[in-house]
Residue frames as a rotation matrix with the C-alpha (Angstrom) as fourth column:
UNK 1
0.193 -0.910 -0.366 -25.89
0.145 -0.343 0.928 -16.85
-0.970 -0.232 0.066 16.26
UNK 2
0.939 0.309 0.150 -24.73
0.201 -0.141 -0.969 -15.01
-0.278 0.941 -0.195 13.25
UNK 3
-0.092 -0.971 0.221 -21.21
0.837 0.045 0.545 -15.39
-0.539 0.235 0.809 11.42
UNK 4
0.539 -0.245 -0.806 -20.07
-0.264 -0.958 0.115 -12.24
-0.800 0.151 -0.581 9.80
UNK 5
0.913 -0.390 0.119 -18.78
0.318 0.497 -0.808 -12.88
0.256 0.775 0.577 6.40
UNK 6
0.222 -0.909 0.352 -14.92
0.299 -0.280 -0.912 -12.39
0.928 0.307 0.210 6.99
UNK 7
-0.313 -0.435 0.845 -14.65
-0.913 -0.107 -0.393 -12.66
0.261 -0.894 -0.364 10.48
UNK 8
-0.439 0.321 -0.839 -14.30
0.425 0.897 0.121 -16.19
0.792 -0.303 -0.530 12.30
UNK 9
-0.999 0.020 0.042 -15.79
-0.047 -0.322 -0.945 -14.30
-0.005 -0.946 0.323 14.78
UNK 10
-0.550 0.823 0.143 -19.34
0.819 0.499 0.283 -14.45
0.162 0.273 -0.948 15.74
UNK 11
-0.045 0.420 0.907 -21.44
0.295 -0.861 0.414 -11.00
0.954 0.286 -0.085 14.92
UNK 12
0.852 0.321 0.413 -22.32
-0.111 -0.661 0.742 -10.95
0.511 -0.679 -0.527 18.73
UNK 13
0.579 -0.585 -0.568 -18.98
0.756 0.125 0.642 -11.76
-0.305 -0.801 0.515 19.93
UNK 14
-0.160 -0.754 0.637 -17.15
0.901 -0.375 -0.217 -8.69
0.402 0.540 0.740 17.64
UNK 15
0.658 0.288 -0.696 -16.67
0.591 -0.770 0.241 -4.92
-0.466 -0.570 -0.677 19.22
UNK 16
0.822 -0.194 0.535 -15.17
0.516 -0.144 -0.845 -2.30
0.240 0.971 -0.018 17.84
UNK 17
0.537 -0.789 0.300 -12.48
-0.476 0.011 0.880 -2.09
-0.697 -0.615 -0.369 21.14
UNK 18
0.080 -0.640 0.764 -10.84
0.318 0.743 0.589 -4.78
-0.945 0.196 0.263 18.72
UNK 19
0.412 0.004 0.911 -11.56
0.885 0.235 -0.401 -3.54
-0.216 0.972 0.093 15.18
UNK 20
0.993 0.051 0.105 -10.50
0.048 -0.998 0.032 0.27
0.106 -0.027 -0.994 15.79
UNK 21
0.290 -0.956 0.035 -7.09
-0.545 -0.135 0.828 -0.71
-0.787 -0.259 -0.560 16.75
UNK 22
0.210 -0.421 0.882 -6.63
0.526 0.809 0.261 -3.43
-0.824 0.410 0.392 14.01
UNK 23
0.926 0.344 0.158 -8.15
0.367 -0.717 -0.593 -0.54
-0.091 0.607 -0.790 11.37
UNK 24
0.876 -0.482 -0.031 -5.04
-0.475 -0.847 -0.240 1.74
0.089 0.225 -0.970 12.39
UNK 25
0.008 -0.906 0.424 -2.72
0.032 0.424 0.905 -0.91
-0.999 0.006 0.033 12.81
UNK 26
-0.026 0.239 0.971 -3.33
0.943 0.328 -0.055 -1.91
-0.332 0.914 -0.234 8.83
UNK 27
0.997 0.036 0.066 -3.23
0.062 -0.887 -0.457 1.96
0.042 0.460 -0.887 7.87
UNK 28
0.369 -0.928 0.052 0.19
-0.702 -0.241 0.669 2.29
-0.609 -0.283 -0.741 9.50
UNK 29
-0.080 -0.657 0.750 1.55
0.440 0.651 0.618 -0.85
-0.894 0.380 0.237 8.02
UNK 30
0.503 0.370 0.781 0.34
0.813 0.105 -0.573 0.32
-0.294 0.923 -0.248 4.65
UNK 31
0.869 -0.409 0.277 2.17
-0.328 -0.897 -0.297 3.97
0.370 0.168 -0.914 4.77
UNK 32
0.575 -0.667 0.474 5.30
-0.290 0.375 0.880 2.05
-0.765 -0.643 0.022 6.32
UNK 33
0.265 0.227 0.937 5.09
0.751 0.561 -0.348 -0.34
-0.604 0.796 -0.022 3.23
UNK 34
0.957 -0.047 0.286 4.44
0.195 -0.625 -0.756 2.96
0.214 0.779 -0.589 0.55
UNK 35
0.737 -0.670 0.088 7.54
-0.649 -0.666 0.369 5.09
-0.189 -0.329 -0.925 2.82
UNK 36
0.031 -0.710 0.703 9.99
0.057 0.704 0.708 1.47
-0.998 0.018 0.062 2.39
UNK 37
0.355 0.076 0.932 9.31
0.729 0.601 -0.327 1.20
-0.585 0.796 0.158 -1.13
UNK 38
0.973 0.012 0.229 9.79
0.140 -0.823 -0.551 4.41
0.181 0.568 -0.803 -2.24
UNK 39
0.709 -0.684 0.172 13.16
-0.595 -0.450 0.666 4.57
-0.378 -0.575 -0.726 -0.33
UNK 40
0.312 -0.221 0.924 13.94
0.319 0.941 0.118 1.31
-0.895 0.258 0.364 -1.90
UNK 41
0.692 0.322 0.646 13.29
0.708 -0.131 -0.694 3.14
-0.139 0.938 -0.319 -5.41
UNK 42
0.973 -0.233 0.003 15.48
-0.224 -0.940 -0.258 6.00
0.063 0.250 -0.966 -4.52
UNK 43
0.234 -0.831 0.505 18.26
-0.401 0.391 0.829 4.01
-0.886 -0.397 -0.241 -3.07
UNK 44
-0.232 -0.552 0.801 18.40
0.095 0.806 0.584 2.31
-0.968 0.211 -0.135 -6.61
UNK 45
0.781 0.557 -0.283 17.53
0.107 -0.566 -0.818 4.46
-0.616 0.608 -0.501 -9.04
UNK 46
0.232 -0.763 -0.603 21.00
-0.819 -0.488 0.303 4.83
-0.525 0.424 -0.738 -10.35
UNK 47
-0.764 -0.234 0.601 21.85
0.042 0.912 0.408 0.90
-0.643 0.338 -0.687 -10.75
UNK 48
-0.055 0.768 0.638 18.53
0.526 0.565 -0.636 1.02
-0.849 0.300 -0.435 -12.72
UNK 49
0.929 -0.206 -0.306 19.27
-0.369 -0.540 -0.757 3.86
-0.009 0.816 -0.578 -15.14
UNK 50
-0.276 -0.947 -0.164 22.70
-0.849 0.161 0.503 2.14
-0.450 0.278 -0.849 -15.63
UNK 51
-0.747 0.012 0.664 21.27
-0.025 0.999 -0.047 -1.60
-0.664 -0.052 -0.746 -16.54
UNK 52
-0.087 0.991 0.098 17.63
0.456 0.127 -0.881 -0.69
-0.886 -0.031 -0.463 -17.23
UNK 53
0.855 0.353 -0.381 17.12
-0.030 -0.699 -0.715 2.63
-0.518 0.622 -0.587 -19.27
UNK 54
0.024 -0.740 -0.672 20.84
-0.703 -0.491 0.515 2.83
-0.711 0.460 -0.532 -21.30
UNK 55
-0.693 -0.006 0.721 20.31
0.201 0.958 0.202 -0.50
-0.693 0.285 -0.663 -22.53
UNK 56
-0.949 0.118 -0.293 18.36
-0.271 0.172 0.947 -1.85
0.162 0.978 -0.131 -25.69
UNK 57
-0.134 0.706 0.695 14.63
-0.629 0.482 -0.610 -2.38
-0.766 -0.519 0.379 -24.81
UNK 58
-0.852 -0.005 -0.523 13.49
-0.153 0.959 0.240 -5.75
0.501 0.285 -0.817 -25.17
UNK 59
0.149 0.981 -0.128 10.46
-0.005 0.130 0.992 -7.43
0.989 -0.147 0.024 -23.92
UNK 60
0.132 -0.127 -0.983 11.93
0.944 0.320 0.085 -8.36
0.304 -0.939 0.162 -20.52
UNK 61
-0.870 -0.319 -0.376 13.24
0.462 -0.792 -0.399 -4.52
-0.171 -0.521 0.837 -19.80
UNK 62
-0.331 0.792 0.514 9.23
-0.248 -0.598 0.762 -3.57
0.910 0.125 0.395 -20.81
UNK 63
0.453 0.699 -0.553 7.77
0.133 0.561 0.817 -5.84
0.881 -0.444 0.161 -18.48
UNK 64
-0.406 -0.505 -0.762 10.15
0.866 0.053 -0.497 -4.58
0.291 -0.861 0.416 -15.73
UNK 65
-0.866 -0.145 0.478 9.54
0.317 -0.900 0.301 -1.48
0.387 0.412 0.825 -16.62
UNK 66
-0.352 0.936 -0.016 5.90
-0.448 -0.153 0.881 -1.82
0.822 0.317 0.473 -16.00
UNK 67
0.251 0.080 -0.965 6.15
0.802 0.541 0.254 -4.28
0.542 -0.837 0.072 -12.95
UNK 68
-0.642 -0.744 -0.183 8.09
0.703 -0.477 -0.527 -1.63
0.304 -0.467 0.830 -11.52
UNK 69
-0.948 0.195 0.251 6.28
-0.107 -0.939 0.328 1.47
0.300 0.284 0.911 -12.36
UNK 70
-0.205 0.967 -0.153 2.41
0.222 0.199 0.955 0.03
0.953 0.162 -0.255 -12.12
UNK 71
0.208 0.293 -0.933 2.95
0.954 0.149 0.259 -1.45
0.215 -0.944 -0.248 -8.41
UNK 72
-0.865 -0.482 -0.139 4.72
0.450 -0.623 -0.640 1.93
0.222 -0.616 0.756 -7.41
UNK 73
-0.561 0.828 0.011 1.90
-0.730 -0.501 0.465 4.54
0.390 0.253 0.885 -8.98
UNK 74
0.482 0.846 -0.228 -1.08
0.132 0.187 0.973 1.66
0.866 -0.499 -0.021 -7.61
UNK 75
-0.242 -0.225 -0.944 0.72
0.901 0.308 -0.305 1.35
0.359 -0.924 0.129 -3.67
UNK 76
-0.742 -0.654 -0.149 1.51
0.670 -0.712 -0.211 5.15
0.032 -0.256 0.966 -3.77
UNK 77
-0.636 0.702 0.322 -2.00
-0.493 -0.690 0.530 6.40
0.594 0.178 0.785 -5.04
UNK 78
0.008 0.804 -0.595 -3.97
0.268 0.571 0.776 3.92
0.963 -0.166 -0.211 -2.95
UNK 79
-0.236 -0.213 -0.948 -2.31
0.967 0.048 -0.251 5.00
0.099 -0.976 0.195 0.39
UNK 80
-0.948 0.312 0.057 -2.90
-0.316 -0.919 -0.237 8.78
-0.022 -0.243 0.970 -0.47
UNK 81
-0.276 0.957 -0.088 -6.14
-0.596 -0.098 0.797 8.12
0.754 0.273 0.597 -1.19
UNK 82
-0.008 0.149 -0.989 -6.44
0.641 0.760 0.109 6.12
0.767 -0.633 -0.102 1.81
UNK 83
-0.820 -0.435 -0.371 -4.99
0.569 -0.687 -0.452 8.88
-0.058 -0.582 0.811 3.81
UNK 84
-0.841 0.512 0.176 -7.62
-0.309 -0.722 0.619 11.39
0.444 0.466 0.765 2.27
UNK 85
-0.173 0.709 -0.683 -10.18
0.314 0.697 0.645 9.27
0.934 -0.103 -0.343 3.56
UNK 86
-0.183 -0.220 -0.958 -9.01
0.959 0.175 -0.223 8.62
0.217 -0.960 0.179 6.75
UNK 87
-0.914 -0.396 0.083 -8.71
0.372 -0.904 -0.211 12.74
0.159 -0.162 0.974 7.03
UNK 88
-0.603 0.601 0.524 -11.99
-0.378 -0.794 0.475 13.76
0.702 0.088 0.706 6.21
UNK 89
0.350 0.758 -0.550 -13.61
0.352 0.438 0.827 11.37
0.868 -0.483 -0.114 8.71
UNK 90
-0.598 -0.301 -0.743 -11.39
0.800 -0.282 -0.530 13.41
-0.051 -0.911 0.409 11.87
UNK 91
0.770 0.586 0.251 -13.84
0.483 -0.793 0.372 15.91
0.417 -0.166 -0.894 13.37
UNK 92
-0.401 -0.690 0.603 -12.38
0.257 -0.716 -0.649 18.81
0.879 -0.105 0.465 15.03
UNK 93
0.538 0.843 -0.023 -14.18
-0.040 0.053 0.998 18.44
0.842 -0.535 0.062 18.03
């Protein structure tokens, strides 16, 4: 019997009835995730250019700045690029 690194499952007990649905669950959650955040960003864009950007920068309004901005630009480019993926592997068939 062989273990599968990263599954408690054993190799012959795994099928891919079970991994094919988990796959697109975990795609969906991820573009859920990108589509919340971004809405999140628009919904508060103003309170942040009132507080954030009019203000004096300081270290703390970089380091938002950057928390902010990094996670968006990685979440947002990983899910397209996830997407893209996902695309070219549909056949037209």
């Amino acid at each position: 019997m062989a273990i599968v690194v990263g599954s408690p499952l054993p190799a012959d007990e795994l099928s891919m009835n079970g991994l094919l649905p988990a796959i697109r669950m975990q795609s969906e959650t991820r573009v859920a995730v990108t589509v919340l955040l971004c809405y999140e960003y628009i919904l508060t864009l103003d309170q942040e250019i009132e507080v954030i950007w009019k203000r004096r920068w300081n270290l703390s309004t970089a380091l938002y700045v950057f928390v902010r901005y990094f996670g968006t630009l990685y979440n947002v480019t990983a899910t397209v690029l996830m997407v893209m993926r996902r695309s070219d592997r549909v056949s037209l068939d």
